[in-house]
C-alpha positions as CSV (number, residue, x, y, z in Angstrom):
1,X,64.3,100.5,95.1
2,X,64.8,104.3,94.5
3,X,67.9,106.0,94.5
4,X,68.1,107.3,97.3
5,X,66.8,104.4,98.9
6,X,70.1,102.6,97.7
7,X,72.1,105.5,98.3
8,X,71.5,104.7,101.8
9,X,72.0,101.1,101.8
10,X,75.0,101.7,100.2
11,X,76.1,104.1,103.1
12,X,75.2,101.6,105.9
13,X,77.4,98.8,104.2
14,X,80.2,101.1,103.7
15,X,80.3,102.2,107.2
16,X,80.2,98.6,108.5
17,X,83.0,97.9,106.4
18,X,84.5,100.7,107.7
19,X,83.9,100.2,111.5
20,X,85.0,96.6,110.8
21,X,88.2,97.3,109.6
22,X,89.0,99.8,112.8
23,X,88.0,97.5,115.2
24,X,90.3,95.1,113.2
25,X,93.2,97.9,113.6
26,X,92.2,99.1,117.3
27,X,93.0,95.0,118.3
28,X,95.7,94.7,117.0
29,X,94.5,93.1,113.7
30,X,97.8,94.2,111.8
31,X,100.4,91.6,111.7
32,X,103.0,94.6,110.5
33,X,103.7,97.3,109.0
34,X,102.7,96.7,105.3
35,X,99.3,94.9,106.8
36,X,98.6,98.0,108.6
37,X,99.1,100.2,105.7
38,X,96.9,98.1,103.3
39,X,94.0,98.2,105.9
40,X,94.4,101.7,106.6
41,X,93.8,102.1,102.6
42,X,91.4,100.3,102.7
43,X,89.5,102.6,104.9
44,X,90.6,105.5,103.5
45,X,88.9,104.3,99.9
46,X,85.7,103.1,101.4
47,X,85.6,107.1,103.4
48,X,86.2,108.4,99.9
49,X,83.2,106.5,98.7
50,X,80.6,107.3,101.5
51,X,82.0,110.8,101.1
52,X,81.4,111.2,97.2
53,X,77.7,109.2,98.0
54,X,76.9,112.0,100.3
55,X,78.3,115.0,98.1
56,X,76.0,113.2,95.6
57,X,72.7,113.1,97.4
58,X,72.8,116.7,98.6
59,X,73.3,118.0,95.2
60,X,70.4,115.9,94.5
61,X,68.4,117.4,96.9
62,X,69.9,120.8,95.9
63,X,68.4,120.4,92.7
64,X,65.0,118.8,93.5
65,X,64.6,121.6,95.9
66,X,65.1,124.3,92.9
């Protein structure tokens, strides 16, 4: 598997994870305040990851393209 072959594997499992975790918000998932909080981490650590994967892969292609 190349790199950017798992770069996108990567990406699809962290946008599930995130997408599971809304759904779990959007129904009412949190049972209070401090639940709610902790999921909403949650997604805001996994959106940090997809977007540091994605900086990532265009400055690869920045450089192969050079």
């Amino acid at each position: 598997m190349d790199i950017i072959s798992f770069s996108e594997y990567l990406l699809k499992e962290l946008r599930a994870q995130i997408e599971l975790r809304s759904e779990h918000l959007t129904y009412g998932g949190a049972s209070d305040w401090d639940a709610y909080c902790k999921v909403t981490g949650e997604i805001t650590g996994l959106s940090s990851a997809e977007n540091l994967i994605k900086d990532l892969l265009k400055r690869m292609e920045k450089v192969n393209d050079d």
